[in-house]
N, C-alpha and C positions, 0 to 999 in steps of 0.2 A: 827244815824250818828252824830259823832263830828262836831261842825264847831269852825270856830279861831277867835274870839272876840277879840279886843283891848279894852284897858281899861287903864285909866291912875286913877293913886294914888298918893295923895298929902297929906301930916301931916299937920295938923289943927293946929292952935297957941292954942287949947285945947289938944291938946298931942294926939288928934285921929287918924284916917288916913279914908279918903274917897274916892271912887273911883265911876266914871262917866265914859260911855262908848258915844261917836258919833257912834259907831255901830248899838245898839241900844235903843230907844229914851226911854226914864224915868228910865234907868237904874243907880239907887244911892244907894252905900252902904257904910258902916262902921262899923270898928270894932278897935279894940284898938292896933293890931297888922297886919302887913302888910299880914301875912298869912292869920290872921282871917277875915279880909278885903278881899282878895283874894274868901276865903269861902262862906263869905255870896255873891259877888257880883256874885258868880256861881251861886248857886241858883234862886238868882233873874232875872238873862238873864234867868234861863229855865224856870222859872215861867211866864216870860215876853213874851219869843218863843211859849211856851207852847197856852198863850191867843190870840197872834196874830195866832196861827195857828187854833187856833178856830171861832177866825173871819174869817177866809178863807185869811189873809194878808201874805204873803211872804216878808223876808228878805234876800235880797242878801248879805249872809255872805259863805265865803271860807271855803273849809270843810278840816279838817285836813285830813294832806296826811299820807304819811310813814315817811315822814322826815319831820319836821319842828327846826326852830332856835327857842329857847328862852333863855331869860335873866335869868340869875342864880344869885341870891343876895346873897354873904357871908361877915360877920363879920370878919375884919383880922385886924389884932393889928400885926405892927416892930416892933421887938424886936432892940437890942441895935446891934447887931452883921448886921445888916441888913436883915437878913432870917423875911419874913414874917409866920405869928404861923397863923392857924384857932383857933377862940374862945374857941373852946371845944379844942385845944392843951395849954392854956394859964393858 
């Protein structure tokens, strides 16, 4: 079963991007782009679920339903005319 983690991602003054969950506790990743930061910090919560579930611990986290909202990041660059272009139209 899915569940729905938060996680926050912050760019490092070393040009990284790190991401830390209050979800669940020693959750720390990084990677050099938001997505690959996204990647490893997957892993690491299941790796993390994984061992509490072996200690016998339980985390109250929400399990994805049928519908969930998420945030969608795209790169958009005005043009002069005012029409916003997506980066792969640029």
């Amino acid at each position: 079963m899915e569940k729905l983690i938060n996680i926050t991602i912050e760019k490092l003054p070393e040009g990284v991007y790190l991401a830390t969950s209050d979800d669940i506790q020693g959750l720390v990743a990084q990677g050099r782009t938001v997505s690959e930061t996204m990647e490893i910090a997957r892993d690491v919560a299941r790796r993390l679920l994984e061992a509490q579930s072996e200690r016998h611990q339980t985390q109250h986290l929400a399990d994805v339903g049928d519908k969930e909202t998420f945030p969608l990041v795209v790169a958009a660059s005005c043009g002069a005319t005012g029409r916003i272009y997506l980066q792969r139209d640029c």
